[in-house]
Backbone as CSV, one residue per row, in Angstrom:
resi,resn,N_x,N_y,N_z,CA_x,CA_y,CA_z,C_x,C_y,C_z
1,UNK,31.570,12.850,-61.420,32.590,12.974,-62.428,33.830,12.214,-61.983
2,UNK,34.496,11.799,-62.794,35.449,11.329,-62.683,36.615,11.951,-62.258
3,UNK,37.970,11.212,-61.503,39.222,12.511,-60.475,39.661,13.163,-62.277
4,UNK,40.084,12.336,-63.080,40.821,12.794,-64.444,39.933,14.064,-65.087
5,UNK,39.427,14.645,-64.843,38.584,15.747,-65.302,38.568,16.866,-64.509
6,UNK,39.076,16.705,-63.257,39.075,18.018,-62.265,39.973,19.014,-63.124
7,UNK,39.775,20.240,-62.826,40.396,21.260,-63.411,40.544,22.382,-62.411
8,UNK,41.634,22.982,-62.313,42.063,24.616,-61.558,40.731,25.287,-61.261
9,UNK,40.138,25.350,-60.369,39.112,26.162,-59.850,38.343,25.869,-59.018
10,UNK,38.156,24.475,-59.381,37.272,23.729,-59.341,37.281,23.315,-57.580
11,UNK,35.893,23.494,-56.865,35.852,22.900,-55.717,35.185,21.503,-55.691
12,UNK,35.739,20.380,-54.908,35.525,18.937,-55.274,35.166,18.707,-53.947
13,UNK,34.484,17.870,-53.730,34.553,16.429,-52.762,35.409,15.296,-53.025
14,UNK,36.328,15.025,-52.321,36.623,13.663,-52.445,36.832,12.843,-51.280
15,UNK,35.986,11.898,-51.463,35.314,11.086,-49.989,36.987,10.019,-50.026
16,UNK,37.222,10.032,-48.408,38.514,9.237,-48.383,37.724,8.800,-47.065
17,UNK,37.804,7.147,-47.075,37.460,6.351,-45.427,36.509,7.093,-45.006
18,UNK,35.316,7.423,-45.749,33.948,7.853,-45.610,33.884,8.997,-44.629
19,UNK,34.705,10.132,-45.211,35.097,11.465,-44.730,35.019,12.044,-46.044
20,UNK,34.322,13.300,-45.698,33.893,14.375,-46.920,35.176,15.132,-46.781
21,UNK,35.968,15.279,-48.326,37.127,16.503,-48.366,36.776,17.223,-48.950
22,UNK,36.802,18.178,-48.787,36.145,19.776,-49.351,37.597,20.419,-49.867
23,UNK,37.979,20.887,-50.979,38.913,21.176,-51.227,38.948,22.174,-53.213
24,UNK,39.461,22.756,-52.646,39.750,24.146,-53.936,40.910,23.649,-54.707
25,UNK,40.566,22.830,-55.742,42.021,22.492,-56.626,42.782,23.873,-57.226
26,UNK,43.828,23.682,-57.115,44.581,25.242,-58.219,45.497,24.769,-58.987
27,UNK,46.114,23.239,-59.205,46.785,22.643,-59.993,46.369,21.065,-60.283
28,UNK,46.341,20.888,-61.582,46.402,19.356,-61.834,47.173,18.751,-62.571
29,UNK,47.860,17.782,-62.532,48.651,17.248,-63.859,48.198,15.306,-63.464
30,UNK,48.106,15.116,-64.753,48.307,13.474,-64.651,46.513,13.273,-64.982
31,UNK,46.355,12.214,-65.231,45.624,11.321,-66.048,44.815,10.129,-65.352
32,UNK,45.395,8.789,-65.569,45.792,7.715,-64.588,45.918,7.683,-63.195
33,UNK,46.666,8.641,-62.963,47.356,9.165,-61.193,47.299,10.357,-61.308
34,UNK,46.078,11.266,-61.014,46.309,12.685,-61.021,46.594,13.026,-59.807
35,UNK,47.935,13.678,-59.916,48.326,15.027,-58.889,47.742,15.809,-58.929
36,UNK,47.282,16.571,-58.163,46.893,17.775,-57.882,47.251,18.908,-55.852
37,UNK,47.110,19.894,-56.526,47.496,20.911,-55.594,45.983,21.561,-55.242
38,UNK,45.829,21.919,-53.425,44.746,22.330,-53.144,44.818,22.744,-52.186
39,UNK,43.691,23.815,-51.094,43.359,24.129,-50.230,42.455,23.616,-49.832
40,UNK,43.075,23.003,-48.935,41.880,22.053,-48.069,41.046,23.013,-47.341
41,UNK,39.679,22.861,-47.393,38.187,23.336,-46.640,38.664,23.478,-44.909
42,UNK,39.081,22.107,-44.873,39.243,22.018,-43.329,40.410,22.124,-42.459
43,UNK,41.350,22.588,-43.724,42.387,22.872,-43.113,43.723,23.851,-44.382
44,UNK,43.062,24.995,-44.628,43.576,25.756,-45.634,44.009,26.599,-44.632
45,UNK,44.285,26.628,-43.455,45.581,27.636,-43.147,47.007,27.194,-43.400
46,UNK,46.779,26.253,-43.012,48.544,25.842,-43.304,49.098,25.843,-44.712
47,UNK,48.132,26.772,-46.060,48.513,26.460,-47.218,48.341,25.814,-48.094
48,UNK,48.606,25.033,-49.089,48.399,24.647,-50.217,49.252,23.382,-49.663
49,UNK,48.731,21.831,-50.238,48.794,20.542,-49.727,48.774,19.921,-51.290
50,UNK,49.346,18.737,-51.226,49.882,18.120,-52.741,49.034,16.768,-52.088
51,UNK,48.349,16.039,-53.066,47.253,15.273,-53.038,47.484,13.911,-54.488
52,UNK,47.157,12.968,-53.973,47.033,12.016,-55.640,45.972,11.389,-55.388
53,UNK,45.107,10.809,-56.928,43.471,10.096,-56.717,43.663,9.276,-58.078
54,UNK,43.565,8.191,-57.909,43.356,7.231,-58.966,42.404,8.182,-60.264
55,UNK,42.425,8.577,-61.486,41.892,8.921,-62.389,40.429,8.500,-62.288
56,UNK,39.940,7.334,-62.303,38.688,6.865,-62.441,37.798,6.787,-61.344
57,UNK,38.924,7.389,-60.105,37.860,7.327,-58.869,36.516,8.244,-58.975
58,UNK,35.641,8.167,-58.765,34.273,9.013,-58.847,34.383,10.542,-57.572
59,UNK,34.371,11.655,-58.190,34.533,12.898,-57.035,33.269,13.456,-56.912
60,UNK,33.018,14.336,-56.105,31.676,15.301,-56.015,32.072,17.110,-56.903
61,UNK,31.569,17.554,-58.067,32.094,18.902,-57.720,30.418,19.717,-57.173
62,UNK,31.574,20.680,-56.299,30.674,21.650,-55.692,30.156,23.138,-56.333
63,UNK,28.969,23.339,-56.391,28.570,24.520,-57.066,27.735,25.167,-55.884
64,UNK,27.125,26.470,-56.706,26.339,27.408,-56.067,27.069,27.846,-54.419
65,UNK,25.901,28.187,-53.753,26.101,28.492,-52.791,27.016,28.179,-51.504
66,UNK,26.887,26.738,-51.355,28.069,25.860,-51.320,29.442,26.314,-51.862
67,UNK,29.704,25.863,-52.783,30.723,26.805,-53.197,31.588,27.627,-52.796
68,UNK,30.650,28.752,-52.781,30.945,30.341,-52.742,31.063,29.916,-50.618
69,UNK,30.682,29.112,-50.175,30.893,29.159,-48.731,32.141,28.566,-48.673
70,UNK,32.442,27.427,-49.128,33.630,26.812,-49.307,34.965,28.246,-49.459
71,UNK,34.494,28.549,-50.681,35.739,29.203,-50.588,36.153,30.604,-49.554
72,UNK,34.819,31.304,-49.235,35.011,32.356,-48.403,35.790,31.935,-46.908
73,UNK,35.869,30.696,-46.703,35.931,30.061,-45.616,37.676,29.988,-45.783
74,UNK,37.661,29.218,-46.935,39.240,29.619,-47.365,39.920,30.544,-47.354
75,UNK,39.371,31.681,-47.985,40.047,32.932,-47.900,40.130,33.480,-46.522
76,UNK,39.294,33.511,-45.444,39.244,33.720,-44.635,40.544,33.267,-43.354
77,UNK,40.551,32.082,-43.618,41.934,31.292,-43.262,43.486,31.593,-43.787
78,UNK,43.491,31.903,-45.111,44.408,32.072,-45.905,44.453,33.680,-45.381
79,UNK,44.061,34.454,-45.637,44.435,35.626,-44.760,44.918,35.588,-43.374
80,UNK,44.252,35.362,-42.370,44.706,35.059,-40.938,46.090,34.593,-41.269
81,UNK,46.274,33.004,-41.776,47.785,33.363,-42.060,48.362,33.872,-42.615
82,UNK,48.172,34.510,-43.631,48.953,35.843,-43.874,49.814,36.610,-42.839
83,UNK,48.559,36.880,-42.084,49.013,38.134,-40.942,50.099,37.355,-39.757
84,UNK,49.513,36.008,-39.611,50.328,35.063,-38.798,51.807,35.290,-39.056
85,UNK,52.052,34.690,-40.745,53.339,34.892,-40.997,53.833,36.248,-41.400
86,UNK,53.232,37.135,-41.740,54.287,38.510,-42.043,54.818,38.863,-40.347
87,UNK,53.828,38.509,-39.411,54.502,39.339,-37.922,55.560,37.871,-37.451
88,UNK,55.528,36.511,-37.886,56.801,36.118,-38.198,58.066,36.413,-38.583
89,UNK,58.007,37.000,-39.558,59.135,37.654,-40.603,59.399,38.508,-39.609
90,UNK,58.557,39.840,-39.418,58.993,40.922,-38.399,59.552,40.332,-37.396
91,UNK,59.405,39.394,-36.499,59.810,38.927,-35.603,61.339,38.572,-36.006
92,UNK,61.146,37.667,-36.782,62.927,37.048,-37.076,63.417,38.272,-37.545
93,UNK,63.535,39.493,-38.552,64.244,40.178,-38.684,64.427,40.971,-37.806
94,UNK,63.759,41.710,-36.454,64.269,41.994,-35.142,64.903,41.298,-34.650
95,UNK,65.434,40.107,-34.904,65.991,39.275,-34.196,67.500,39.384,-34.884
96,UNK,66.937,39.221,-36.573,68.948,39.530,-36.900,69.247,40.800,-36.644
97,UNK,68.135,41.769,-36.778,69.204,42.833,-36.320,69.526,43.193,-34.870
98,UNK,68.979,42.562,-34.255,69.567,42.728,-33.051,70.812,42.215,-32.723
99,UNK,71.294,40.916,-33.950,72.374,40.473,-34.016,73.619,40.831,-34.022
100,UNK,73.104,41.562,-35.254,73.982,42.693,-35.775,75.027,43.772,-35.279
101,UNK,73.513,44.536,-34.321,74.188,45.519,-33.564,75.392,45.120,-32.136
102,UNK,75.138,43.807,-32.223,76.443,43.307,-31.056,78.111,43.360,-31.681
């Protein structure tokens, strides 16, 4: 399929310098030059990553089982940081209030 047809859900391949990207779109806009927003497969801890693909470039989408591995893999990551950053937060706000109390 073509990049101009990806849609919010959707898990894709898109081969860059003959490297497989595995990636969970959750936003698209554009046509011609589609933007899109995603969690990368191989690197969805750090969050959600902003991406552009020529419209007519040719993508892979991923179904079945595949899929459903793709994304558990994600979630799996995306939690861990979760927990990463909330004991962040805890951290810095022990820190102002320790400020405080001086």
């Amino acid at each position: 399929m073509k990049a101009s047809e990806i849609k919010p859900g959707m898990v894709v391949n898109i081969k860059r310098n003959n490297v497989n990207d595995f990636c969970l779109i959750t936003a698209v806009k554009g046509r011609m030059e589609v933007e899109y927003t995603h969690l990368d497969y191989q690197d969805s801890y750090n969050g959600l990553l902003i991406g552009s693909i020529k419209g007519n470039t040719e993508i892979q989408v991923i179904n079945g089982k595949k899929r459903q591995y793709i994304i558990d893999k994600i979630k799996e990551d995306v939690f861990r940081s979760l927990h990463d950053t909330e004991n962040i937060i805890d951290t810095i706000r022990l820190i102002e209030a320790m400020q405080k109390k001086k």
